[in-house]
N, C-alpha and C positions, 0 to 999 in steps of 0.2 A: 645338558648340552655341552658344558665347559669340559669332558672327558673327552670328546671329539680332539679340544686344543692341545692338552695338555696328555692323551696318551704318546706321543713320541716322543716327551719329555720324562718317562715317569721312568726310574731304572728302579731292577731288582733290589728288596730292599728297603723300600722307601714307600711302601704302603701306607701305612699310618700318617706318614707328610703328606703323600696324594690327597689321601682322602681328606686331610681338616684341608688343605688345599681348594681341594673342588667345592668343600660346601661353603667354605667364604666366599669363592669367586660365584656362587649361584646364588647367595644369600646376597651380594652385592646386585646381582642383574637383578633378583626379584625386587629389592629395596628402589632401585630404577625405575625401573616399572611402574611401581605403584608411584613414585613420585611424581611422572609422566600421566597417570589416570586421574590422580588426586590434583593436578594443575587445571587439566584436561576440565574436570567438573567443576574445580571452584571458578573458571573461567566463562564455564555454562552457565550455572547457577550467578555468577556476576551479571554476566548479559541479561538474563530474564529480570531481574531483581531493578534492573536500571528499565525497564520494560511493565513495573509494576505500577498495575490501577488503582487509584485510593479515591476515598470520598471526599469530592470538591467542597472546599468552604466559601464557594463562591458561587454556586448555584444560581441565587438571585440575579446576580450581576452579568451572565453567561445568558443567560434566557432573559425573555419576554416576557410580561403578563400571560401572552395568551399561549406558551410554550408549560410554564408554573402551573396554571389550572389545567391543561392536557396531563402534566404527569404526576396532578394529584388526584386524577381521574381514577377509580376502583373498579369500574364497571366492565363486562366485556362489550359493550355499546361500540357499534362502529364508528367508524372516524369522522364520518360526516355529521353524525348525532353526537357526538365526543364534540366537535369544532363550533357544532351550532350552540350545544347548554353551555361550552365556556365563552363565546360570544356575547348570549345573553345576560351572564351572569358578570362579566367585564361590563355590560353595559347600563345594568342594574345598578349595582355598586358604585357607579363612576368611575370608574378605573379607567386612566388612560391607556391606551395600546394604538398598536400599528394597526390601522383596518386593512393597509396593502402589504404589509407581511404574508411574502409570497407560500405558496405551499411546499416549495423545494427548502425551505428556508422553517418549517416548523418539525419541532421535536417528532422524531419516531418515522418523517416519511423516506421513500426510498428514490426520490426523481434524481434522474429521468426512467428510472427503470419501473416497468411495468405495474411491477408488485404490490403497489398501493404502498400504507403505512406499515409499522409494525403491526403484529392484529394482536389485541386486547384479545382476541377467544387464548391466545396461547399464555400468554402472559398480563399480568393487567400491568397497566403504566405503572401503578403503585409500587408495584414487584419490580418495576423495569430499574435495576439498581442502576446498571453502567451507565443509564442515560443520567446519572447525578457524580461519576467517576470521573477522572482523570490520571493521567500518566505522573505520575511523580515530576515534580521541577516544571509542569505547565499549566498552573491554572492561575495566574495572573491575567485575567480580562482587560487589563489598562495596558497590555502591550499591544504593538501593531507590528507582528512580522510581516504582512506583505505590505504593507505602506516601504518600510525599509527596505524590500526586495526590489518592489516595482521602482525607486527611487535610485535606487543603484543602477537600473536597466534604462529608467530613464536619462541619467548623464550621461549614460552610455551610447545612446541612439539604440538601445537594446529592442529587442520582440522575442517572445513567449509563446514554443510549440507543444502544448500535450498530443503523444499520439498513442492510440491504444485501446479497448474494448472497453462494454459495458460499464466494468470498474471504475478504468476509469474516465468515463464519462459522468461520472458520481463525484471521482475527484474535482473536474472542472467546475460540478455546481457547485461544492461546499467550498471551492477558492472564489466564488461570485457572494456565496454568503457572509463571506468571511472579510471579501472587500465594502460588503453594504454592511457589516457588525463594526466595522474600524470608519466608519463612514466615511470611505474611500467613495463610493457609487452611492448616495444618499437615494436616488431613484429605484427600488427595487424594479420598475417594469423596462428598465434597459435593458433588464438578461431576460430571456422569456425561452431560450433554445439555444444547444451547443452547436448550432449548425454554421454561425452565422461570426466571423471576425470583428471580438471588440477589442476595445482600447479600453487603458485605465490609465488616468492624468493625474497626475501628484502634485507639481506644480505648475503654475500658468504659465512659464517663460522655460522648462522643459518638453519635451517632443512626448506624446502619447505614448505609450505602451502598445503594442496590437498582440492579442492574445487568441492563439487558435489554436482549436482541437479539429486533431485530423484522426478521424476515425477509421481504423485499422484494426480489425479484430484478430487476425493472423495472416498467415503470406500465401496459405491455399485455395489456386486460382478456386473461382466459384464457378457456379451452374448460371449467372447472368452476365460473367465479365469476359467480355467481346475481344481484350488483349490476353497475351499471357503475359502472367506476372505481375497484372494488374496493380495490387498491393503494394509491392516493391516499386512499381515505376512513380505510386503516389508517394510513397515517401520523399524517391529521389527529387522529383518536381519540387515540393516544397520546402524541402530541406534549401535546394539551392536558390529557390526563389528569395528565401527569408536572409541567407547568410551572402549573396550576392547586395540584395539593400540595406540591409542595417551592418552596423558595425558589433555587435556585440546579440549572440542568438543563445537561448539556455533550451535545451530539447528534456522535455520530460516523458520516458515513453514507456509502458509497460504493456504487455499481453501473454495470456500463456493458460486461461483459465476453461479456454477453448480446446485443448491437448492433454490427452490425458495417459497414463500409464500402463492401458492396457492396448492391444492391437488393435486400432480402429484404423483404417484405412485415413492415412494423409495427415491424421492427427494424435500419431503415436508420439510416445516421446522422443524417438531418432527422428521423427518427423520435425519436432520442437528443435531439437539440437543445432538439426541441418539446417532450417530457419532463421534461429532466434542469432547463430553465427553469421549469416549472410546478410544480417540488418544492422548489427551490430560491428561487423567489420567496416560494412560502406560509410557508418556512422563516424567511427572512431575513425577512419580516415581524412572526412568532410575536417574533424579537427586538427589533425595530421596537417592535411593540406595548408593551412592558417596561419601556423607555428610563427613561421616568420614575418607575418604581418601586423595590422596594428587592431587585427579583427581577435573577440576572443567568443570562443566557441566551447559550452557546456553541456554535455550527452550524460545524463542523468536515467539511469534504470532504478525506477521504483520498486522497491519488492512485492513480488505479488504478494496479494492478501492471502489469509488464512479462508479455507472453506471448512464447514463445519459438519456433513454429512458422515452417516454413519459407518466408516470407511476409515483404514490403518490412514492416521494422517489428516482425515475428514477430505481429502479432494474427487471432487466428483468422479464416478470411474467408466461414463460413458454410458449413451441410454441400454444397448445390448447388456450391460454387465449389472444394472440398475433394474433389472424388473422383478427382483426377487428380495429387496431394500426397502425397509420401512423408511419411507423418506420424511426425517426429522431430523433437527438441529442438535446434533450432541456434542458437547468437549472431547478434545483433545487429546489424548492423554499425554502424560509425560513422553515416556517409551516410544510415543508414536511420532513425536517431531523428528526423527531423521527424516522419516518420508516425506517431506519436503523437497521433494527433488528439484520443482520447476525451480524454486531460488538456489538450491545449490548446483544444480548444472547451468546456469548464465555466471554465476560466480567461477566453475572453472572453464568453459567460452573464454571471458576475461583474461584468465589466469592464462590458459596454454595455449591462445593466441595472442598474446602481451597485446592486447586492448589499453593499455594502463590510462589510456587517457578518458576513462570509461566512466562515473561515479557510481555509485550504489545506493538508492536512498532507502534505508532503513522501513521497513512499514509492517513485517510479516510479524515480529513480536508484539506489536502494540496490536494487532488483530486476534494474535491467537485464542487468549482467553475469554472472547464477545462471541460463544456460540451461540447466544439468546438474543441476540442483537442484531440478527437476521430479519428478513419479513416472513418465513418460514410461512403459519397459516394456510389458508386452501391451495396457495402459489407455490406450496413445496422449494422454497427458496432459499438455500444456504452458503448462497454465492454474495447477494448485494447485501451493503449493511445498514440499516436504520439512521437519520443524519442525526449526529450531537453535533454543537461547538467543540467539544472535546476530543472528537473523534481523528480528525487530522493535524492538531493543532504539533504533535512533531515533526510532521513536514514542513508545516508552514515556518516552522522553526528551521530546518535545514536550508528551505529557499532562504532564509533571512540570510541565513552566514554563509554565502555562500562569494567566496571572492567573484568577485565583477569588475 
C-alpha cells in the first residue's frame, strides 16, 4: 500500500532505495498493527479475567443450614421432596435454621419467575458447581454493601427506582435477599411481591428509603393498553414523581431481552435502537435538568445478562426462528461474544448521543460463563438465572460506591 505514497517520489535509478524503502515502511504498518490487536486482546482477556469465577471459601457462612443440605442433595428428586427430606433432617439432627426462610430466598430457585427451581433432572445440586463460586474479590460475607448504599440515600432524603423486565425483576428480589442476609429487613414476610413500594430504614433518626420496581418490559404499545405510548408515559410519571419529592433519586433500568436480532415485527433490533434511544435520552435529561440544583440525579443501565440458548451468542432469536432449535442451555463460546449486540448498541446510544451522564453497570461478564445455572428443565428456560448470594454480589458492590 506504501507504493501508492511513495511512487511520485521514486526517480529513475533508485530502484533498490525504493524498494528496502517500501519494505521498511510496510514492515513498520504491519509491526502497528499487530501492536494495536495484541492491545486490543490483552485488554479482552484482562476484562474477562477480572470477571473470573473461583470456588468460595466461604460457602458455609453465604448459606443457610437449609440452602447446605439442598446443595448436597445428589438426587434428581424434585424440589418440593428435595425441601421436605432437608427439613426433616434439620430437624432430626437439631440443627437450627430459619423455618421462614422465604423460597425466593433459597439456593437454586428462580422467583418471581415462573420457572420453579433449578431442576435436579438436568443437573444435580451436587454438580451444581457455580452455586459454591464466586467472582474473584467478592466473597467476603461480613460486608454490607447495601446497608452503605441505602445509608448514603438515606442522608440524602434519597429513593430507589428499578425499572425493567422479567430479569430484572429477579434483580429486585435478590436486593430483598440480600437486605434480610445483612439484616437490614430481619422480617423475611415484608417482601412477599414486586408490585407493591417499600422502604428500607438504616437508621431511626434518618428518613426511610422507598424502593420501587416499575415494571416496563419494552416501549411497544401492547394489544391491552388503551394509551399510546403507554410504556413511556409510565416512565415519565414516575420518574417525575420520585425526583420532584426527594432530593437525591438513583434509576436503575435495564430491558432488551424481549428484542431480538432477527425481523420480528416491533421487536427487531432497529426497533430496540429506536427505543432504548428515546428512554434513554428523556432520562439523561431528567439529569440534565438538575445540574444546577441541590437535587442529584443517577440513571444507571444494567447490562443485560447473558442468555444461554443454542445460538451465535446464546440470545434468543425469536419463536418464528426457534422452531427448528433444540432448546437447551449451552456455553458461550469465546468467538461468539461480539454478538452481544443489545449491550453494545446502548453503549454507542450513549456514545453518539453524548448521554454522558448515563452510567453503565457492569453485569454481562459476570453472567456469561453460568450456562448451567439457568432453570432450563421442562421450562425450556435460558433467560432467568438460578438465585446464589454470589450471584449479584458486583452490583451490589457498584451501588455501594457509588457517589451520593
Amino acid at each position: 500500500m506504501w507504493s501508492i505514497f511513495l511512487k511520485k517520489e521514486r526517480k529513475e535509478g533508485e530502484e533498490p532505495y525504493f524498494v528496502a524503502r517500501l519494505v521498511i515502511m510496510e514492515s513498520l504498518y504491519l509491526y502497528l498493527l499487530l501492536l494495536l490487536l495484541s492491545e486490543h486482546l490483552c485488554s479482552t482477556v484482562s476484562s474477562l479475567e477480572s470477571w473470573q469465577w473461583v470456588d468460595s471459601v466461604n460457602v458455609t457462612k453465604w448459606y443457610s443450614p437449609l440452602d447446605l443440605c439442598i446443595l448436597n442433595n445428589d438426587t434428581a428428586a424434585n424440589m418440593d421432596d428435595v425441601l421436605q427430606h432437608c427439613r426433616h433432617q434439620l430437624d432430626q439432627h437439631q440443627i437450627p435454621y430459619n423455618k421462614q426462610q422465604p423460597i425466593r430466598c433459597i439456593a437454586g430457585n428462580s422467583w418471581p419467575s415462573k420457572s420453579g427451581f433449578c431442576s435436579a433432572d438436568d443437573i444435580v445440586y451436587t454438580q451444581r458447581y457455580n452455586f459454591r463460586r464466586t467472582i474473584v474479590g467478592h466473597d467476603d460475607p461480613t460486608r454490607q454493601p447495601l446497608h452503605n448504599f441505602f445509608a448514603k440515600l438515606s442522608k440524602n432524603n434519597g429513593s430507589f427506582l428499578l425499572i425493567g423486565d422479567s430479569v430484572m425483576q429477579q434483580f429486585v428480589s435478590a436486593i430483598a435477599c440480600e437486605l434480610e442476609r445483612e439484616n437490614i429487613w430481619p422480617d423475611p414476610s415484608q417482601f412477599t411481591n414486586t408490585d407493591e413500594v417499600k422502604y428500607v430504614t438504616i437508621n431511626d433518626n434518618d428518613a426511610p428509603v422507598p424502593m420501587k420496581f416499575l415494571p416496563i418490559y419494552h416501549f411497544v404499545n401492547g394489544r391491552y393498553d388503551r394509551v399510546a405510548n403507554y410504556s413511556m408515559l409510565q416512565l415519565q410519571r414516575n420518574v417525575e414523581e420520585y425526583v420532584n419529592k426527594y432530593n437525591t433519586l438513583v434509576i436503575v433500568i435495564n430491558m432488551g431481552l424481549h428484542y431480538v436480532s432477527n425481523p420480528v415485527p416491533h421487536f427487531s433490533k432497529e426497533d430496540y435502537i429506536q427505543q432504548m434511544t428515546m428512554a434513554l435520552t428523556y432520562l439523561h435529561s431528567v439529569s440534565i435538568r438538575f445540574l444546577a440544583t441541590n437535587k442529584k440525579i443517577k440513571i444507571i443501565w444494567r447490562e443485560t445478562s447473558a442468555q444461554h440458548f443454542p445460538t451465535p451468542g446464546g440470545y434468543w432469536p425469536g419463536v418464528r426462528y426457534a422452531s427448528d432449535m433444540k432448546l437447551a442451555c449451552v456455553p458461550i463460546k469465546e468467538e461468539d461474544i461480539p454478538h452481544d449486540w443489545r449491550n453494545t448498541e446502548i453503549r454507542n446510544i450513549i456514545q453518539n448521543h453524548h448521554l454522558n451522564s448515563i452510567e453503565i453497570m457492569p453485569f454481562y461478564h459476570a453472567t456469561l460463563p453460568l450456562w448451567n445455572q439457568h432453570v432450563n428443565g421442562y421450562k425450556q428456560d435460558c433467560t432467568h438465572f438460578c438465585w446464589t448470594p454470589y450471584l449479584y454480589q458486583t452490583c451490589f458492590r457498584y451501588m455501594e460506591n457509588l457517589d451520593l
